[in-house]
C-alpha positions in Angstrom: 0.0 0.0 0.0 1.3 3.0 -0.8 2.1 6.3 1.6 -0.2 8.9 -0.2 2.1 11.2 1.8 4.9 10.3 -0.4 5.2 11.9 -3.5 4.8 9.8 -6.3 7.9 10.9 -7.8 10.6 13.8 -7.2 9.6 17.4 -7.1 11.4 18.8 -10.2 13.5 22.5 -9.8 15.1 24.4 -11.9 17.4 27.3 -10.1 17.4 30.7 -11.9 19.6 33.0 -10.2 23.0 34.5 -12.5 24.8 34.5 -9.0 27.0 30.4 -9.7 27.9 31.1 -5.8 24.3 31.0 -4.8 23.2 28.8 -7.5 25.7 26.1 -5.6 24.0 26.9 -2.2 20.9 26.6 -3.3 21.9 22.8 -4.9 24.0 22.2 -1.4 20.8 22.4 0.4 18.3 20.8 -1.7 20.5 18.1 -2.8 20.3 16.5 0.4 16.2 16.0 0.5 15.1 12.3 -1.2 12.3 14.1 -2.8 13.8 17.3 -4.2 16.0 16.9 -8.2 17.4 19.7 -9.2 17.0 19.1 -13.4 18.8 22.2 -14.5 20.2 26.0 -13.6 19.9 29.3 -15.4 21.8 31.7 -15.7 19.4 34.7 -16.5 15.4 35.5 -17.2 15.5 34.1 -20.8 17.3 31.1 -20.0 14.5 30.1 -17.4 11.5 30.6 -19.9 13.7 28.5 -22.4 14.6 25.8 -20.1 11.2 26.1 -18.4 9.4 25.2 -21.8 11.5 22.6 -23.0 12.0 20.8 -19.1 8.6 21.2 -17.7 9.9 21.1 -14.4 7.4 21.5 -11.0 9.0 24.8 -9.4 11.4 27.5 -10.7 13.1 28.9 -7.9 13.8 32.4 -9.3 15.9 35.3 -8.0 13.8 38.7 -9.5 16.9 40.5 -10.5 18.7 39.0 -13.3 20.0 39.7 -16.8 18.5 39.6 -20.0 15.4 39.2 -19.1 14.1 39.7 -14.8 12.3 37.8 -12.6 9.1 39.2 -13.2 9.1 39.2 -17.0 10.6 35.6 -16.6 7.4 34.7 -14.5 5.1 36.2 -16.8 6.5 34.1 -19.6 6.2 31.3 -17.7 2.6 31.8 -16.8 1.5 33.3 -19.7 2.4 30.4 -21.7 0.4 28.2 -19.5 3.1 25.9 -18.6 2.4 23.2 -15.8 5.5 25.4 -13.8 4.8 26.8 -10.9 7.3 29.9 -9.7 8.7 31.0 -6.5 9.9 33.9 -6.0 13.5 34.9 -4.0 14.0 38.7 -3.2 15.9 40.2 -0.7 14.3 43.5 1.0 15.7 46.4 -0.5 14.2 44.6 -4.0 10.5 45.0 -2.5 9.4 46.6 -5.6 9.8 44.0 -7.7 7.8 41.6 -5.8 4.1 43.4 -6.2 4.6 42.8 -10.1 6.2 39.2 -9.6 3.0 38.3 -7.9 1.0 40.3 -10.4 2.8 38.2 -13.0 1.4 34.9 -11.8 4.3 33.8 -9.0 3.3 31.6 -6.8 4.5 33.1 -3.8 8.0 34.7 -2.7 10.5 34.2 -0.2 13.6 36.4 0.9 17.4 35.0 0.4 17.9 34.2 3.6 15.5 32.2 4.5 16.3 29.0 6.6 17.0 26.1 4.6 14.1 23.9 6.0 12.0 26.6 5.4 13.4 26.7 1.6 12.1 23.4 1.2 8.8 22.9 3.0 7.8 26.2 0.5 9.3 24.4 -2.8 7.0 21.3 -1.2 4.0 23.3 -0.6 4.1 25.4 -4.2 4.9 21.8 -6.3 1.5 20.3 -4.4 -0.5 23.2 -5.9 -1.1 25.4 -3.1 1.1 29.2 -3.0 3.5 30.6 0.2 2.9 33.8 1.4 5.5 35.8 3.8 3.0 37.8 5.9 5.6 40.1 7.4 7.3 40.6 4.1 4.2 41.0 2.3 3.2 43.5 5.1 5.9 45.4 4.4 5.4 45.5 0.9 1.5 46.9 1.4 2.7 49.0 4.2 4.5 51.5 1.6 1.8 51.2 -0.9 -1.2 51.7 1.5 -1.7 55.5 0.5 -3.0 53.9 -3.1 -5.2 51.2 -1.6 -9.1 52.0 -1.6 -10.9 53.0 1.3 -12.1 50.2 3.3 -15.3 51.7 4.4 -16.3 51.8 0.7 -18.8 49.9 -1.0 -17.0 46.2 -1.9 -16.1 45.4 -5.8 -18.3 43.5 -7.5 -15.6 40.7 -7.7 -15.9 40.4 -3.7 -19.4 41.3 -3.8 -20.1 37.5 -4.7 -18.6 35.8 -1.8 -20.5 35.0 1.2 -20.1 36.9 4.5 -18.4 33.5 5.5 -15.7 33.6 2.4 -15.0 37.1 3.4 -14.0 36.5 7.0 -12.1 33.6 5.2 -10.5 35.8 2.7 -9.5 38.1 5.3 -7.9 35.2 7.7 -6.1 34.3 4.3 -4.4 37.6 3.7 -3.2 37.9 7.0 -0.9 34.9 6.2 -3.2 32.2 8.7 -2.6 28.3 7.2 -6.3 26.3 6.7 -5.4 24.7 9.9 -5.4 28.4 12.0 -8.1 29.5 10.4 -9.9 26.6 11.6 -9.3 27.2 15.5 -10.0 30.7 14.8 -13.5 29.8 13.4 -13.9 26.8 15.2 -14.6 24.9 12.5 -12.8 21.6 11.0 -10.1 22.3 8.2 -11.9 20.6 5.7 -14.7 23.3 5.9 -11.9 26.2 5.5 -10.2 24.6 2.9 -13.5 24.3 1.0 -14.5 27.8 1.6 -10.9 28.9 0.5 -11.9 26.8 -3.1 -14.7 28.3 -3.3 -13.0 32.0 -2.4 -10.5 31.1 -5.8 -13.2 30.1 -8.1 -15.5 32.8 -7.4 -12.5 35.7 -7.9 -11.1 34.0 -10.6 -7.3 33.4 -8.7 -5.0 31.0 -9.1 -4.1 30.5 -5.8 -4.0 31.9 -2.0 -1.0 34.4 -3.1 -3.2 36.4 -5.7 -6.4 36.2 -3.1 -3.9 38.3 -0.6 -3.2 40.8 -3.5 -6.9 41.0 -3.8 -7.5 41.3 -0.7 -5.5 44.1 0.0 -5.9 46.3 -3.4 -9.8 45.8 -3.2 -9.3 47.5 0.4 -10.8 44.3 2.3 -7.4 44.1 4.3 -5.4 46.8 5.1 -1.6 46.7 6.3 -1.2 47.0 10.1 1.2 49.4 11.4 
């Protein structure tokens, strides 16, 4: 009987960063996990989208800042050409304005350089099953210096959230403060599977892709704004 908590077969990566040094860290690290291959490295933007259509691999870990072609453009690509690749962002902070349009672009979430190497691989995990990583207090950060532009929330809601149920909305809102299905739950009191329906139900009825583009949503449409 097989473990259905076992992948059936490695995660695929493909490291696009034009730093070798960091390229060679990033292989160091993941190297070591069973279910992690590392198919092939770029150098730049353009290389990524080539190596990205002809490898299909799961996850493209992808610096933002590269040459040729950037991060964001590289995502866009990516998605735009509706490739079974899913992208993850790496930024450091003083690059914060690159990571708005990354997400824009159809990334499916972003982490900074330094994150901790388990961390590094539980997100490359949880973006290859499907589902997007969101850094609350980078993404707070982020809003925080673009909150002057965000509408009013005491407004009337857009039409796109004015088709979610008051339920959805409280969900949406747990969502884009960075809460997993499993907080959430405790906060609602109410078993996972229910949130993780409603969250389904929040994507299909926006039109997202996943949880990363609901907290974009969440916060331009003025449903969520950035806490001090």
């Amino acid at each position: 009987m097989t473990d259905a908590t076992v992948p059936a077969r490695p995660v695929r990566i493909l490291l696009a960063d034009d730093q070798p040094l960091l390229r060679t860290g990033f292989r160091m690290v993941l190297g070591t996990e069973d279910d992690l291959d590392i198919v092939a490295e770029a150098a730049d933007g353009l290389e990524a989208v080539e190596l990205s259509r002809r490898l299909l691999p799961d996850v493209v870990l992808m610096d933002i800042r590269m040459p040729r072609m950037d991060g964001v453009a590289a995502t866009r690509a990516i998605v735009d050409a509706r490739l079974p690749v899913r992208v993850l962002i790496l930024t450091t902070f003083d690059l914060d304005e690159y990571v708005v349009g990354a997400l824009r672009a159809g990334a499916s979430g972003f982490l900074a350089k330094d994150v901790p190497a388990d961390d590094l691989v539980a997100a490359i995990r949880t973006v290859a099953a499907g589902d997007a990583v969101v850094a609350p207090r980078i993404l707070r950060r982020l809003l925080d210096r673009f909150a002057d532009a965000l509408p009013d929330p005491a407004a009337a809601p857009p039409r796109t959230l004015s088709a979610l149920t008051e339920r959805e909305r409280e969900v949406l809102v747990h969502v884009a403060r960075g809460l997993s299905n499993a907080e959430i739950a405790r906060a609602l009191s109410v078993s996972e599977t229910t949130i993780k329906t409603h969250v389904g139900h929040v994507l299909t009825k926006l039109g997202l892709r996943d949880r990363v583009q609901a907290v974009v949503l969440a916060y331009e449409s003025g449903l969520v704004r950035p806490r001090a």
